[in-house]
C-alpha positions as a Markdown table, in Angstrom:
| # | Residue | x | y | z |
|---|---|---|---|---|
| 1 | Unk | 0.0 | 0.0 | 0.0 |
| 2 | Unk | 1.0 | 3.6 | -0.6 |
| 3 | Unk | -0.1 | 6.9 | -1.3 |
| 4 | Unk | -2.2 | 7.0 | 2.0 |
| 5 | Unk | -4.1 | 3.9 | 1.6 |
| 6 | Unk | -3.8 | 3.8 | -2.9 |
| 7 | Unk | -3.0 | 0.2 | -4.2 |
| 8 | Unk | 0.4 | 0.7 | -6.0 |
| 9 | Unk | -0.6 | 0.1 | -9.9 |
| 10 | Unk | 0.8 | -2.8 | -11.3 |
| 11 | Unk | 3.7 | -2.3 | -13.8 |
| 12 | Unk | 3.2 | -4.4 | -16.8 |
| 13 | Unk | 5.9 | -5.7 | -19.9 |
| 14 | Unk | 3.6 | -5.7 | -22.7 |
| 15 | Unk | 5.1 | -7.4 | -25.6 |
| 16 | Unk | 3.2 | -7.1 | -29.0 |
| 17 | Unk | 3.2 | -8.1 | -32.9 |
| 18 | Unk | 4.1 | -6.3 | -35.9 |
| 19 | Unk | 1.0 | -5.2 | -37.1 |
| 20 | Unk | -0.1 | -3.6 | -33.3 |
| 21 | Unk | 3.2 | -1.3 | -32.8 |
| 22 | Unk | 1.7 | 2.0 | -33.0 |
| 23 | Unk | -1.6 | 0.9 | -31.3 |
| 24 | Unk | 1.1 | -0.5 | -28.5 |
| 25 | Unk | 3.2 | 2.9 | -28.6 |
| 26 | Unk | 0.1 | 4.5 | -27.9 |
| 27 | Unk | -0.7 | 2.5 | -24.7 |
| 28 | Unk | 2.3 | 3.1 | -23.2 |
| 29 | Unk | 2.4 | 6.5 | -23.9 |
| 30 | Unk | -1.4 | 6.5 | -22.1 |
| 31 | Unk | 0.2 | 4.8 | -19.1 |
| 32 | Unk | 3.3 | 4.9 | -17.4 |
| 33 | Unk | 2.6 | 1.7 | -15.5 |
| 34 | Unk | 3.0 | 0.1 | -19.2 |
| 35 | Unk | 6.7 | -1.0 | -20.5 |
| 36 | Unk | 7.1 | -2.2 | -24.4 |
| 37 | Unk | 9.3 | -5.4 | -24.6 |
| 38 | Unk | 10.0 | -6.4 | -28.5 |
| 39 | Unk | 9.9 | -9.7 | -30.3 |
| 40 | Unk | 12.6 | -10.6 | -32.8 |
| 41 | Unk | 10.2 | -11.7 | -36.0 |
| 42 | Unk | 12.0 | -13.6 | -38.2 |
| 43 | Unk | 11.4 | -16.4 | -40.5 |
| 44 | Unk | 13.8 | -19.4 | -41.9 |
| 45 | Unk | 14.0 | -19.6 | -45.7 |
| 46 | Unk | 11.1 | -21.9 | -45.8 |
| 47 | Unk | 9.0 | -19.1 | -44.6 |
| 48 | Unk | 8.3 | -20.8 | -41.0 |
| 49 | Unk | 9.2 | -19.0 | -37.9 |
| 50 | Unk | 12.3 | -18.1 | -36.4 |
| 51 | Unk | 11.6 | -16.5 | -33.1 |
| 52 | Unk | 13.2 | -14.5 | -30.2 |
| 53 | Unk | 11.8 | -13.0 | -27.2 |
| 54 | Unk | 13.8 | -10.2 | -26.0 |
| 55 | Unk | 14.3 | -10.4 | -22.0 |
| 56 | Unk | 13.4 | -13.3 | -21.9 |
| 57 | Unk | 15.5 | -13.9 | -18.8 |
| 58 | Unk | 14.2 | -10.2 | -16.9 |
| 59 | Unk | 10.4 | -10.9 | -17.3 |
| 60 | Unk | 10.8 | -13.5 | -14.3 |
| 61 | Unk | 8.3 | -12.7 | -11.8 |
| 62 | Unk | 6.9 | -9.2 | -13.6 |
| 63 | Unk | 3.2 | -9.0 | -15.2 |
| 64 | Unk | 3.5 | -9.8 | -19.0 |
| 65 | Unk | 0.7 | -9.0 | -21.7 |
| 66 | Unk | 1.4 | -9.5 | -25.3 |
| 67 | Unk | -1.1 | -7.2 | -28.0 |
| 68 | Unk | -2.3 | -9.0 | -30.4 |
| 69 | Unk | -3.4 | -9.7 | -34.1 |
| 70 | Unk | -5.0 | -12.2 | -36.1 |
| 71 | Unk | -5.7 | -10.2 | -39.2 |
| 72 | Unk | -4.7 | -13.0 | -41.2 |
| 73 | Unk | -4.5 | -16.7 | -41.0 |
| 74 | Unk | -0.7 | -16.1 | -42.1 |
| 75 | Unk | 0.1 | -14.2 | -38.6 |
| 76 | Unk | -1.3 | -15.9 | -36.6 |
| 77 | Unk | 0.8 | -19.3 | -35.9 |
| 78 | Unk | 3.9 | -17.1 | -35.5 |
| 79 | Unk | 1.7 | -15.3 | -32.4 |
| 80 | Unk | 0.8 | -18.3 | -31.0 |
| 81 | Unk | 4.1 | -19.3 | -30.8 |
| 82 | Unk | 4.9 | -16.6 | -28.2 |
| 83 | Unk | 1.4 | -16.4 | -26.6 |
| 84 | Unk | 1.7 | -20.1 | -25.6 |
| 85 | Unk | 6.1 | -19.7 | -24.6 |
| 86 | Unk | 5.3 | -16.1 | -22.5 |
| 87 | Unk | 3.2 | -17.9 | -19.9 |
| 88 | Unk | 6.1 | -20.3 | -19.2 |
| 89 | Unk | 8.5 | -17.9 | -19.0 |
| 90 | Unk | 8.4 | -17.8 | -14.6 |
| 91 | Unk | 6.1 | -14.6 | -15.5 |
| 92 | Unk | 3.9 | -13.3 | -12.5 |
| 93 | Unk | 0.8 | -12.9 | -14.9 |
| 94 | Unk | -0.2 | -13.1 | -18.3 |
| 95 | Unk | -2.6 | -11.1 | -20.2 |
| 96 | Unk | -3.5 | -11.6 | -24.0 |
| 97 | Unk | -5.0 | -8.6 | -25.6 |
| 98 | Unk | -6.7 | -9.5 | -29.0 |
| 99 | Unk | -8.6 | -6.7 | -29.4 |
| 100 | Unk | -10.6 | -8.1 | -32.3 |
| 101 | Unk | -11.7 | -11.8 | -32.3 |
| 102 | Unk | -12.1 | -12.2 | -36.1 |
| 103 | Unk | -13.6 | -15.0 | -36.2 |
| 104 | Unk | -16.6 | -14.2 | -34.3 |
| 105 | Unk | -19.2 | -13.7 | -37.2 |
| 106 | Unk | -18.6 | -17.9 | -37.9 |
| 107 | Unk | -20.0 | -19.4 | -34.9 |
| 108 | Unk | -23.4 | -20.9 | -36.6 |
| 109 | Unk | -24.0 | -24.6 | -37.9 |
| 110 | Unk | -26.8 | -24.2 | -40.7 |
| 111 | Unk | -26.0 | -27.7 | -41.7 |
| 112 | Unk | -23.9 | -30.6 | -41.2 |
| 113 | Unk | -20.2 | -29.9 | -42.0 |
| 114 | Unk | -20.4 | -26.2 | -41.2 |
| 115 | Unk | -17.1 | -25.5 | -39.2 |
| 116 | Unk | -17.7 | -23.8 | -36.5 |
| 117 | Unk | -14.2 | -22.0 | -36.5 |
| 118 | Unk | -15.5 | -18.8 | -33.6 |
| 119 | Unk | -15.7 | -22.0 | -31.6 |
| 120 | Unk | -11.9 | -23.8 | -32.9 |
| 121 | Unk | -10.6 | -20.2 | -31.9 |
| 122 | Unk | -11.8 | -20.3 | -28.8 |
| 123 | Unk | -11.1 | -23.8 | -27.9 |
| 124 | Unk | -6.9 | -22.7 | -28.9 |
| 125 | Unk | -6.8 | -20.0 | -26.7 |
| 126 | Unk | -8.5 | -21.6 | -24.1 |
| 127 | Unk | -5.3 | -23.8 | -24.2 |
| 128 | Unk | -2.8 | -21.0 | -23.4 |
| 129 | Unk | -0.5 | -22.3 | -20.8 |
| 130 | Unk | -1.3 | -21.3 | -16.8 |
| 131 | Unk | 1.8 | -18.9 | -15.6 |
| 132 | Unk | 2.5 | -18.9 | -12.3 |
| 133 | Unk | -0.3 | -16.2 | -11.2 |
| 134 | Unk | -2.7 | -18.5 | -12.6 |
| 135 | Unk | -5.2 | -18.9 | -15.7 |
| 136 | Unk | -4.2 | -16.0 | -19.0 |
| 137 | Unk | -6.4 | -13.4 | -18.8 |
| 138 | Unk | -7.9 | -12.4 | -22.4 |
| 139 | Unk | -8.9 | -9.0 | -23.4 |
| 140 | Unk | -11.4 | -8.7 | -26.5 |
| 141 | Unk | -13.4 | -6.0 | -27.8 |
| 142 | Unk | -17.4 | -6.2 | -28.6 |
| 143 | Unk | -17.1 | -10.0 | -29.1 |
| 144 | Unk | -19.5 | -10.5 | -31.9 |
| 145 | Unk | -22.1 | -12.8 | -30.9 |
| 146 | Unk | -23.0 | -13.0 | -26.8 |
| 147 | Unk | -23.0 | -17.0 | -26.5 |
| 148 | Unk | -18.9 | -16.9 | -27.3 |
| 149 | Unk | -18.3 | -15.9 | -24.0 |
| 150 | Unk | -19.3 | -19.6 | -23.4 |
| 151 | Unk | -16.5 | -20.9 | -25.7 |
| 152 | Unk | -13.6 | -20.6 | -23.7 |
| 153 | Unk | -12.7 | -23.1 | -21.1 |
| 154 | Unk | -11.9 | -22.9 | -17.6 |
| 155 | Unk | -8.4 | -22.2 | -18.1 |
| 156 | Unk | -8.5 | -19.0 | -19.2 |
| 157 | Unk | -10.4 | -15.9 | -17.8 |
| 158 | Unk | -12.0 | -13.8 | -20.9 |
| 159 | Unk | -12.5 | -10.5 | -20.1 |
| 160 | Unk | -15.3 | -8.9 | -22.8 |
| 161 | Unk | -14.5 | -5.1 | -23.3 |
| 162 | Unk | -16.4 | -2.7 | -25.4 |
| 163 | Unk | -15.8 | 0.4 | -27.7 |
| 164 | Unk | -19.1 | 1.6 | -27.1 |
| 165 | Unk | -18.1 | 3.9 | -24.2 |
| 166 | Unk | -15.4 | 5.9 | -26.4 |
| 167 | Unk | -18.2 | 6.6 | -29.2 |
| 168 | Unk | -20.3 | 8.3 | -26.2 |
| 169 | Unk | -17.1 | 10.4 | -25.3 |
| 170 | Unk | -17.0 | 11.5 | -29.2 |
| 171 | Unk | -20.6 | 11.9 | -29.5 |
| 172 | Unk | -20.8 | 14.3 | -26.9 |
| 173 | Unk | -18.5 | 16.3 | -28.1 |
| 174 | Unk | -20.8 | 16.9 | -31.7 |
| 175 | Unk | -22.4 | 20.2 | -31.8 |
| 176 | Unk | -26.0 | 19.9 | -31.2 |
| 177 | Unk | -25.1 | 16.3 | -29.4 |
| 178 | Unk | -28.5 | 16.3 | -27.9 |
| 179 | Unk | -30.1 | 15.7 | -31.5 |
| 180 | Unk | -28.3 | 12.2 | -31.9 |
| 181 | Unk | -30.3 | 9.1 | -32.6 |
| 182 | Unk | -29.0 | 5.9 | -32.4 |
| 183 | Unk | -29.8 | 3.4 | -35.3 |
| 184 | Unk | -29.4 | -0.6 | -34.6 |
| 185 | Unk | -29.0 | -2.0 | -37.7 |
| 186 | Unk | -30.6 | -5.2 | -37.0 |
| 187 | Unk | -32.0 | -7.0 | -33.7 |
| 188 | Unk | -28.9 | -8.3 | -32.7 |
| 189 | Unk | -26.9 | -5.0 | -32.8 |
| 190 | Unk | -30.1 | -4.0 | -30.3 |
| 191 | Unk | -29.4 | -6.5 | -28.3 |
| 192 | Unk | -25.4 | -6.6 | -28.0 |
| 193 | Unk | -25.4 | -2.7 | -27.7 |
| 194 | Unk | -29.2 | -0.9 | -26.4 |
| 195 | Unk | -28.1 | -1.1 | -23.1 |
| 196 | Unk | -25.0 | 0.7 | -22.8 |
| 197 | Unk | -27.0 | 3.8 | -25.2 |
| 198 | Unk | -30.2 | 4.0 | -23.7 |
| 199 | Unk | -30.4 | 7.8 | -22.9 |
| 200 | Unk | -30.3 | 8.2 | -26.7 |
| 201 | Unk | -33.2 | 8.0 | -28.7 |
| 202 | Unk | -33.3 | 4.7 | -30.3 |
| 203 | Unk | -34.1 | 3.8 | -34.3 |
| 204 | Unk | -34.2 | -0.4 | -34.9 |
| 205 | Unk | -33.7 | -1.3 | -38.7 |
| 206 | Unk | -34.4 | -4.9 | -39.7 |
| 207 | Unk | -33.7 | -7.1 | -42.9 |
| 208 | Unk | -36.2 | -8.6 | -44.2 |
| 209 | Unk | -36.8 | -11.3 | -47.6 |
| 210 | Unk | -38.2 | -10.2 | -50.6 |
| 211 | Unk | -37.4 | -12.8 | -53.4 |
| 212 | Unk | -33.5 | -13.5 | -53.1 |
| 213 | Unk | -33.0 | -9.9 | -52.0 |
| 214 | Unk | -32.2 | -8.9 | -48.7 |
| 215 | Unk | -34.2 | -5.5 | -47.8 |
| 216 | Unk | -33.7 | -3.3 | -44.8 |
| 217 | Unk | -37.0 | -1.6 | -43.5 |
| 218 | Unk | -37.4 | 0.6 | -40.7 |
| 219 | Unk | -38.7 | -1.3 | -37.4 |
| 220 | Unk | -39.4 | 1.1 | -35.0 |
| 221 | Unk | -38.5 | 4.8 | -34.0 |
| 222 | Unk | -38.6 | 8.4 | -35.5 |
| 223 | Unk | -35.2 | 10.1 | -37.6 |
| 224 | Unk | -36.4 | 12.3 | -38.7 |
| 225 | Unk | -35.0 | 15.7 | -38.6 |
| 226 | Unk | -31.6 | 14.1 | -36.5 |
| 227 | Unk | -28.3 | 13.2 | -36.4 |
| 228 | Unk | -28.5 | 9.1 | -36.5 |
| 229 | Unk | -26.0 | 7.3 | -36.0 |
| 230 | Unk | -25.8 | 3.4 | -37.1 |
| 231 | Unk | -23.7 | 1.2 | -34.1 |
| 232 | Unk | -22.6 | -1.9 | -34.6 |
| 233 | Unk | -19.9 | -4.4 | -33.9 |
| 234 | Unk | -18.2 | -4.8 | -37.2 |
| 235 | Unk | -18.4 | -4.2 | -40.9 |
| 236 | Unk | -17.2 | -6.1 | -44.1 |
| 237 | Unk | -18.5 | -5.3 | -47.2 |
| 238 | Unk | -20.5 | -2.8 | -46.0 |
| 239 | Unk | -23.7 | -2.9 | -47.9 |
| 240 | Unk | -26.0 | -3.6 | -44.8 |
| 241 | Unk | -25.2 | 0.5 | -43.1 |
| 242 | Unk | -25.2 | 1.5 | -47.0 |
| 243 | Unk | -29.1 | 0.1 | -47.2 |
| 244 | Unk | -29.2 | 1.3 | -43.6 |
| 245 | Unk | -28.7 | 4.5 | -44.8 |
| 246 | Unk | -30.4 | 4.5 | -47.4 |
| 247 | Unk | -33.5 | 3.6 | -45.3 |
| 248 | Unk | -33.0 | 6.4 | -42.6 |
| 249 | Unk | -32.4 | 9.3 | -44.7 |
| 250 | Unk | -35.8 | 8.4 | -46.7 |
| 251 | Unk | -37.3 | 9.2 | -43.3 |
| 252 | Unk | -35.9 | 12.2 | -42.5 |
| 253 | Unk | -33.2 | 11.6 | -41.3 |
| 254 | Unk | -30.9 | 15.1 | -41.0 |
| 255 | Unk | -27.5 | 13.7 | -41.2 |
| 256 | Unk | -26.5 | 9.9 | -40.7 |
| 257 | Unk | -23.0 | 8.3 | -39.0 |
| 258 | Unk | -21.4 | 5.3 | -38.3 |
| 259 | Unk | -19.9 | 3.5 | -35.7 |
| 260 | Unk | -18.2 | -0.2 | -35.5 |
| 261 | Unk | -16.0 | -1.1 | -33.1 |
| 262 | Unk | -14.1 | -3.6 | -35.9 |
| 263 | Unk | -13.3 | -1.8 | -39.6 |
| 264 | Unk | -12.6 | -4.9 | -41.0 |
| 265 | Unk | -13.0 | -4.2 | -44.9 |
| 266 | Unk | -12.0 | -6.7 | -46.9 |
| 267 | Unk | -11.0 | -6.2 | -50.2 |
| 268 | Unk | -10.5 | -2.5 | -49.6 |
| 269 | Unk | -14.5 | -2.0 | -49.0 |
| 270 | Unk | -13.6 | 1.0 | -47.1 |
| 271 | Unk | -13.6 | 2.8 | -50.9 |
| 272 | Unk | -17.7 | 2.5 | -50.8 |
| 273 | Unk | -17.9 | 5.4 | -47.9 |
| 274 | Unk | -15.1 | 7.4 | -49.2 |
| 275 | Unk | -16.5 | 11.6 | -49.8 |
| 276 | Unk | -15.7 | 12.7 | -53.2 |
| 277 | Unk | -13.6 | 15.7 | -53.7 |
| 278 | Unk | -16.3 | 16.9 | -56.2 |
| 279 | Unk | -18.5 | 17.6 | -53.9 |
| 280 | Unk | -21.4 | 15.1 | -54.4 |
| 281 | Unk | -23.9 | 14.3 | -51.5 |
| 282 | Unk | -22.2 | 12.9 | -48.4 |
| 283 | Unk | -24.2 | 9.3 | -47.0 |
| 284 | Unk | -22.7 | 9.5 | -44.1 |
| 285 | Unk | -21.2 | 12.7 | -42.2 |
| 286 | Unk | -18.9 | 10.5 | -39.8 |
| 287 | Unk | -17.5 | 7.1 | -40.3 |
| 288 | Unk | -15.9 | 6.2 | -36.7 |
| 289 | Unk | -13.8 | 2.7 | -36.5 |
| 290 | Unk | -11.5 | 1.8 | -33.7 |
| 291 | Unk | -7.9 | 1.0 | -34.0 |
| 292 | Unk | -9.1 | -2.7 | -33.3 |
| 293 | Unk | -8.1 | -3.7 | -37.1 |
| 294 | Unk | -4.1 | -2.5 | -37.7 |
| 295 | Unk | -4.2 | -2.7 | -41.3 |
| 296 | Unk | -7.3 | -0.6 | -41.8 |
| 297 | Unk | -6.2 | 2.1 | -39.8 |
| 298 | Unk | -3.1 | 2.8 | -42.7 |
| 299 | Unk | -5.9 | 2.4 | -45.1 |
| 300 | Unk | -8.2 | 5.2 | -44.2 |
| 301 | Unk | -5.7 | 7.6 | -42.2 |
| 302 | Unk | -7.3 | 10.9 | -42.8 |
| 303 | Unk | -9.8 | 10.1 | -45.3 |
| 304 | Unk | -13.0 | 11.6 | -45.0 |
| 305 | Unk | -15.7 | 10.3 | -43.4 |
| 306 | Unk | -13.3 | 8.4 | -41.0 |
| 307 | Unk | -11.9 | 8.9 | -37.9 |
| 308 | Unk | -10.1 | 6.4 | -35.9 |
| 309 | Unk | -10.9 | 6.6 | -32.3 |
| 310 | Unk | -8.2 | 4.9 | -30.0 |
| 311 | Unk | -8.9 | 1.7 | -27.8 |
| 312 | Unk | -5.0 | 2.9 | -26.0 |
| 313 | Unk | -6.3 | 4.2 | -22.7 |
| 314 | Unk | -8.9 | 1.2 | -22.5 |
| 315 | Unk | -6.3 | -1.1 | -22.9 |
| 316 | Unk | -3.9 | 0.2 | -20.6 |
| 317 | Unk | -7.1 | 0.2 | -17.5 |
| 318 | Unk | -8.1 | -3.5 | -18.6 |
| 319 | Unk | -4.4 | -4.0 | -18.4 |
| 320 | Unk | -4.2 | -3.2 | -14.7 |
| 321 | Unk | -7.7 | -5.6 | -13.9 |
């Protein structure tokens, strides 16, 4: 104890891949309690890995988190490899931090011989080693469907963050904030996000079959004359907020936004949202995305509609859970 009765904050090594460097920069410049340690990343000639964790020897008995992520089925073996040696290094703690879980939108079987790969992902990291503090704590961001909390076994301790929180920092900083609606854009987005937004006004949006098209109607609530902005967890392609859009500003909507949590983008989908520099009509005013997604965030670096807003500070107070 110090500082009259204060619990000392834990200092923590936080170790991190290639892709997550400036997201890992900016977490220990939030936080002074936070240390980078780097990982030599190198491969053999047949393009496996050839590995080296710096201080190895000097993370003996210190907290030790590694930032990571799996953008790509072609990084991630190479971070598993250190995820599952850190843990066995003598460390006090370990912490993995994979902001996004990306493959969260596969959890379903529709029919026999689906793979279920939300679930494989799960049951890998649930197999992290124990250190000597015990099970690996695991830090992910708006997980994308509520039941794969249930994945993970009882050797690890998931610990499910959100974004949402920094979006109502940024939205309260909009002038005329108090004429913000908040747009689900289908029942599960309601369900994953209503809660932590209920003192906005709320607009649901649902999808419904006409033929072989997909159509997004308006369920329930007013836009019109208001800044709505569509929340969600993550986007791809982006052609459900496009419809979205579509579908609110037919109503009245004054001005319409975005937020997800994930940019994910395949494919360079981002282009789709892009303002033109000849001064056509805008869809959406504000595009917001988190720096959850690395390669994204080089993509769209000041491009209009988007801004990035940082998941730093969160990470560094999950950090000292």
């Amino acid at each position: 104890m110090e500082n009259g009765g204060a619990l000392a904050k834990k200092q923590v090594l936080l170790y991190y891949c290639v892709e997550m460097e400036d997201l890992a920069r900016k977490i220990a410049y939030d936080s002074d309690c936070i240390h980078l340690h780097s990982i030599n990343w190198r491969s053999f000639d047949d393009g496996f890995p050839n590995l080296f964790i710096n201080n190895a020897h000097n993370i003996r008995g210190q907290h030790v988190a590694f930032l990571a992520s799996f953008s790509s089925p072609a990084v991630i073996f190479e971070q598993l490899s250190v995820i599952f040696a850190l843990p066995r290094l003598f460390v006090a703690s370990f912490t993995l931090v994979l902001p996004f879980f990306p493959t969260g939108s596969f959890e379903r079987m529709e029919e026999e011989g689906d793979v279920a790969t939300a679930f494989t992902m799960a049951r890998i990291i649930s197999n992290i080693p124990i250190s000597r503090g015990g099970p690996t704590s695991v830090v992910i961001y708006d997980i994308h469907a509520l039941q794969e909390r249930f994945y993970f076994g009882d050797h690890v301790l998931p610990l499910f963050e959100t974004g949402v929180p920094l979006l109502k920092q940024r939205l309260e900083q909009l002038p005329q904030s108090e004429k913000v609606v908040i747009a689900f854009p289908d029942d599960g987005a309601w369900k994953r996000f209503y809660k932590q937004l209920g003192h906005y006004p709320a607009v649901i949006c649902t999808k419904v079959r006409e033929g072989d098209k997909r159509i997004v109607r308006l369920k329930e609530g007013n836009p019109a004359g208001c800044h709505v902005v569509i929340v969600d967890d993550l986007v791809q392609s982006g052609g459900t907020l496009i419809e979205c859009q579509k579908v609110l500003a037919a109503h009245g909507a004054a001005k319409v936004s975005a937020y997800v949590t994930h940019g994910v983008f395949p494919k360079r989908s981002w282009e789709r949202f892009m303002h033109k520099s000849d001064g056509s009509e805008k869809a959406f005013t504000y595009f917001w995305i988190t720096d959850s997604c690395p390669v994204t965030v080089k993509d769209i670096a000041n491009k209009a509609p988007f801004e990035v807003i940082s998941l730093a500070g969160s990470i560094a107070d999950a950090l000292q859970i």
